[in-house]
N, C-alpha and C positions, 0 to 999 in steps of 0.2 A: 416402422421399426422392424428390424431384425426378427423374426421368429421364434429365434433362438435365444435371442436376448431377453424376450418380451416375457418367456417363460421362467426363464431365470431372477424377473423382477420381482421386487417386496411390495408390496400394494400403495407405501407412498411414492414409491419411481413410476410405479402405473397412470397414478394422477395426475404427476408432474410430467411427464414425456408424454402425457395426453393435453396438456396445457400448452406443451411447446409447438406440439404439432398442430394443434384445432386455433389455440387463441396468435401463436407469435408468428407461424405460416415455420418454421422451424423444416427442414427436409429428416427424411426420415436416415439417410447417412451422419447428418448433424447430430439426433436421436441419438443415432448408435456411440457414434464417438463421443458425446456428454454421460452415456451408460455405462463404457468403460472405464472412463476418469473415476465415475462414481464408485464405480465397483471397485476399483483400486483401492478408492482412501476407503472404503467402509471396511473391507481386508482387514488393511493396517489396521483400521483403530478398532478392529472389535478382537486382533489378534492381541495391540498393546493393553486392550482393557482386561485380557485372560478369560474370554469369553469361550477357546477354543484352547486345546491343548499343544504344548509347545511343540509338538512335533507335526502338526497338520500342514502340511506344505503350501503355501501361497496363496498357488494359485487352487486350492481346494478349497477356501474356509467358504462358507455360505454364506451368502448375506441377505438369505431369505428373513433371520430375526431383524433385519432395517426395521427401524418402525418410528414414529416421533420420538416416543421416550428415550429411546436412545440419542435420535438428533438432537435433542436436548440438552445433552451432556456433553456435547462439540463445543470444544472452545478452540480463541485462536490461536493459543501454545500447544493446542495438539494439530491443528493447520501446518502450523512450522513447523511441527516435529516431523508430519507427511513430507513436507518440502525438503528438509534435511534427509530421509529415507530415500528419497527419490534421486537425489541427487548422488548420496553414498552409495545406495546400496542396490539401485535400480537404475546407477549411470546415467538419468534424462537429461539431456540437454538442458538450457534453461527457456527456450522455445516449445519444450512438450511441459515445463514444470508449469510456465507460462497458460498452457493451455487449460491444465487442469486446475489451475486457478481461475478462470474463468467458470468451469463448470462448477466447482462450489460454488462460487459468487453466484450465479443464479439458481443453483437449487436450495441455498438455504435462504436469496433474497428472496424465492417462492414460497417458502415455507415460512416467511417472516414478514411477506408483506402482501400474500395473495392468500393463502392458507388460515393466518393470525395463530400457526403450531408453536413459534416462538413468538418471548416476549423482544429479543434481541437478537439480530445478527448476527453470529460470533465470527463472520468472513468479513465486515463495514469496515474494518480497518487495513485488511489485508492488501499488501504490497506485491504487487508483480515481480519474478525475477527479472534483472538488467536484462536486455537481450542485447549481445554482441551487435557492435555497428557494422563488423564486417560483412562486406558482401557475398550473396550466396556465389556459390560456384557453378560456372555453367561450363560446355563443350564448346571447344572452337570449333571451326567450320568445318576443317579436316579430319576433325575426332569424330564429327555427325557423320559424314560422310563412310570414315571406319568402322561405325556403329551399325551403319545400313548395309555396310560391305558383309560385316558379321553374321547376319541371317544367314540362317539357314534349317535345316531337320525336318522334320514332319508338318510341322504347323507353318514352314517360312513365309508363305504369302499370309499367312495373320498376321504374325509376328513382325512383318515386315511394315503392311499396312498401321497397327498398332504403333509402332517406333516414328514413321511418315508422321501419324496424326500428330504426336506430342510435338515432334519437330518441326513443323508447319504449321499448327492451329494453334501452340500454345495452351492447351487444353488441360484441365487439372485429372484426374487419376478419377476421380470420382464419378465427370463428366464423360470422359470415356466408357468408362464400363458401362455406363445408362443409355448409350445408344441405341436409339432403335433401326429398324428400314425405314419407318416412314418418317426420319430426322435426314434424311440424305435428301434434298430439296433440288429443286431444278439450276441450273446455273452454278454447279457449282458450290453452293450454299449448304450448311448443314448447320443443324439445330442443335444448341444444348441446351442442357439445365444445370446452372450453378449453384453456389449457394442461396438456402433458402429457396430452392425451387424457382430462381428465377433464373428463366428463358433469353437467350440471346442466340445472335447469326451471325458464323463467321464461314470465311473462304477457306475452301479448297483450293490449293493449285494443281495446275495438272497433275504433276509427279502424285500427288497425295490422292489424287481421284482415279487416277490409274492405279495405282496401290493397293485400293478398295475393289476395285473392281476386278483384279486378276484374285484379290482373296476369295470375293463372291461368286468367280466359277469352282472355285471348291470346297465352297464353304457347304458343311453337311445341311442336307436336307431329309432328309428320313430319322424318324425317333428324335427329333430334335425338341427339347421340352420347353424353353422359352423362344417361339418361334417369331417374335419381334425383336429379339436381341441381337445385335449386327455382330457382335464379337463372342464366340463359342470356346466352349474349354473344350478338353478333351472327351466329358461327359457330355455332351452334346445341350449343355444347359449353359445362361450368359456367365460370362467368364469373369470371376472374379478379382477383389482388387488385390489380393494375395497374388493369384495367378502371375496377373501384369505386373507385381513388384519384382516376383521372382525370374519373368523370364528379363525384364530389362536391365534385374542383376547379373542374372548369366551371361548377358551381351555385352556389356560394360564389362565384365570379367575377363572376358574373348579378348578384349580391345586394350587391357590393363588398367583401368579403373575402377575397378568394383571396393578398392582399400582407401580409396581418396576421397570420400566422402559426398560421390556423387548417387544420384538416386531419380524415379522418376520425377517427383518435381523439379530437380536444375534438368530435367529434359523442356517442361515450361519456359524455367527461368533461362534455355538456353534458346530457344524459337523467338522467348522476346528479343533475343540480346541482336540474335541475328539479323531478327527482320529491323528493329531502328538502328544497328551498325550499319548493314547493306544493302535496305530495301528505304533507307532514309524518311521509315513512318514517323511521322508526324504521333508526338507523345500523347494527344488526346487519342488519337484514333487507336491507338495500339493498348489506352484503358480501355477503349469500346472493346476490342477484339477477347483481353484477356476477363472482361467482364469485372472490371474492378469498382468499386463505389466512390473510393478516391481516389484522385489523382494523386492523389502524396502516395500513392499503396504504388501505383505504376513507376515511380522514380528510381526506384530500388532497378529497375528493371532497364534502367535506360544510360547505363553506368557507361564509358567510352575506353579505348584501351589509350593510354600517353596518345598511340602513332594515332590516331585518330583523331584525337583534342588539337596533335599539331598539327594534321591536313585542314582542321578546320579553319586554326589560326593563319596556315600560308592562302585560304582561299578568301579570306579579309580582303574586299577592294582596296581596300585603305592599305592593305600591304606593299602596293605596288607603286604608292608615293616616298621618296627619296628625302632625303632635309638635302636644300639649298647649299649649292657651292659657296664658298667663301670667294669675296673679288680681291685676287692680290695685285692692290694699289701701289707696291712696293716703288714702280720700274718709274 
């Protein structure tokens, strides 16, 4: 967990995010992002309880007084009431409202059925938001291509290598940043770690191993402070996942998408789209690559454009049979 975080905890998020991490294999990025959700709703509700004065801004109120007694007094019309805030008044999607419903669902199902701090769940009943069936939004082929054109400045061979990796590995944001050197494997191959800390190997292609490698002759080597970390900020320390959001908004901006609702994950969702439009993987394999658990999580991913459904439809052998002449017996 975070450092940063970990000090800013109440001593039952300490127990609980030590639970997640030792008993459930939980990654310590998972950690962080169930510690923000939390920290969110405990905001709200200790600002709706009048616990802090109306004028304390947001994101200042403390939530060092966390403590069971309080979790105690969580019910699930103030859960909605979080949901409805979030939604008015914090704009979230229903995909991030989505998420922080989960992290309640398991910090007070901890607190209710590992702990015995409650007598009742007050999250057991709680509904997910709908999440839109629409599909995410990816880059076509020649927007990738203007995106890589776009590099450039002081950092461009990272920056460059960086944009490669999403665009040919398919790789999530998180995965990236945890690269080390000794995850660059022979042939090609390179290691991650995905959710929950689980490890998986995928290909480089050339373009992308070349990419890496014109970064690594200039990639600093002197005062360099985490000196396994393949990818560097400007501080000479592994470069964070702020860093990488903002430089491949910059780039996507260069390129006129930065308003369209594209982001580093449809750079994933766009490596997948490309490699089963153009590289015709096979949909199991292309879950191996993206490290996904199910197959139904990969479909999303394997969506086809019309002109594509109908190339399919004209390469039908069955296309190329005729229905029979009529015999005109007339004469």
């Amino acid at each position: 967990m975070n450092s940063e975080y970990r000090a800013a905890c109440p001593q039952i998020f300490r127990e609980y995010f030590g639970y997640l991490e030792t008993i459930t294999g939980k990654s310590s990025l998972t950690v962080d992002e169930y510690f923000l959700d939390l920290r969110t709703f405990f905001r709200y509700f200790i600002s709706m309880k009048g616990l802090v004065s109306e004028d304390t801004p947001f994101e200042e109120i403390d939530i060092s007084i966390v403590d069971a007694e309080l979790c105690k007094q969580v019910t699930l019309a103030d859960i909605y009431e979080f949901m409805n805030f979030l939604s008015a008044d914090r704009e979230n999607h229903a995909a991030a409202r989505s998420r922080k419903c989960s992290a309640l669902r398991s910090f007070f199902g901890y607190l209710t059925n590992k702990k015995n701090i409650l007598q009742s769940n007050p999250v057991e009943q709680l509904s997910n938001p709908k999440l839109s069936s629409t599909l995410p939004k990816f880059l076509s082929l020649e927007q990738s291509f203007s995106l890589l054109e776009a590099v450039d400045g002081p950092f461009k061979e990272r920056d460059y290598a960086i944009l490669m990796m999403f665009l040919t590995c398919g790789m999530r944001l998180s995965e990236l940043v945890g690269i080390n050197y000794s995850d660059m494997l022979s042939d090609n191959r390179l290691r991650l770690r995905g959710k929950g800390d689980k490890e998986r190997i995928v290909y480089m292609n050339d373009a992308c191993r070349e990419a890496v490698e014109r970064y690594m002759k200039v990639r600093p080597v002197d005062g360099v402070i985490d000196k396994e970390a393949l990818f560097l900020s400007k501080r000479k320390q592994r470069i964070s996942p702020k860093t990488v959001q903002w430089l491949v908004k910059k780039y996507l901006s260069e390129i006129g998408l930065s308003e369209n609702g594209y982001s580093v994950h449809k750079l994933r969702h766009t490596a997948a789209t490309l490699m089963y439009q153009h590289g015709e993987v096979d949909i199991r394999a292309l879950k191996e690559i993206l490290g996904h658990v199910n197959l139904g999580t990969t479909q999303i991913y394997t969506h086809v454009s019309s002109e594509s459904m109908r190339n399919a439809a004209d390469a039908n052998p069955i296309g190329a049979m005729r229905p029979p002449q009529d015999n005109d017996d007339s004469e």
